[in-house]
C-alpha positions, 0 to 999 in steps of 0.5 A: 337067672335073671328072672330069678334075680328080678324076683328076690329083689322084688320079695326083699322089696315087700318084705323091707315093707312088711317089717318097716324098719325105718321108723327104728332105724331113724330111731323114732321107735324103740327095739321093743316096739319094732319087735313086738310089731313085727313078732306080735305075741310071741315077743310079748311072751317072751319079754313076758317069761324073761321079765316074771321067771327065775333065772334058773327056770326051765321051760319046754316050749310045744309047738313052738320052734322060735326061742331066740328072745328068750332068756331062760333056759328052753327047749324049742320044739323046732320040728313040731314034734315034742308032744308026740315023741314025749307020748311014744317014748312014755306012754302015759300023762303021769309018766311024761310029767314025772320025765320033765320034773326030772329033767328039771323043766319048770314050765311048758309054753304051749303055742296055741296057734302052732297046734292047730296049725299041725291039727289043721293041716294034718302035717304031722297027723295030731290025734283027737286021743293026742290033744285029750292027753294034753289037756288032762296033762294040763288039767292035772300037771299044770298051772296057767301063770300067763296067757297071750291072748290065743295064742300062747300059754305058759304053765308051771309044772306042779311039783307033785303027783298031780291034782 
């Protein structure tokens, strides 16, 4: 037990220093500099889709299970698995489109990194045939309004049938 104990103080240790938070504490540093210090881009977008989207938009977020700091109405994809479900239970990129412009979904924000994450380390196996339906939904459904370096990328549902 004791080992156990040695342990978790020595990890809350490292992470009391991994997220430094005396210069906020001592308030030498805002709220939004010690969040996007310590969340990096996943702070920024979501400051970003809080700041530039109406209140009443929708979002479904892809590979992305955190959505605490967002405030517009979102659907995270906590298990990592929204895109594979969206394709078995539609079949096909015009139906998964149609499907979110009826459940009243505005936008997609599409975590980069989280995707080559499950693509990379085969998780939750992503086919090459998955990521080609993805990019013809992004290519013939979607509009890039904002984009976080690599890693994150937010587009608007179009409302039509399409390009």
């Amino acid at each position: 037990m004791a080992i156990v104990l040695s342990l978790n103080v020595v990890y809350q240790g490292l992470d009391f220093l991994r997220t430094d938070p005396l210069p906020y504490l001592a308030g030498r540093e805002s709220r939004d500099e010690f969040l996007t210090r310590n969340l990096g881009r996943h702070y920024t977008m979501m400051r970003y889709v809080n700041e530039n989207l109406p209140s009443e938009a929708k979002v479904l977020f892809l590979w992305e299970p955190r959505s605490y700091y967002c405030q517009r109405q979102v659907q995270p994809d906590p298990v990592l698995e929204t895109w594979k479900h969206l394709l078995y239970k539609y079949g096909s990129v015009g139906a998964i489109a149609q499907h979110l412009a009826d459940e009243g979904y505005t936008h997609i924000l599409l975590h980069q990194k989280g995707l080559e994450f499950m693509i990379r380390t085969k998780l939750d196996p992503i086919t090459d045939e998955d990521v080609h339906l993805w990019e013809n939904l992004a290519s013939d459904y979607l509009t890039v309004v904002h984009r976080e370096d690599e890693g994150y990328v937010l587009y608007a549902l179009d409302r039509g049938s399409g390009r």
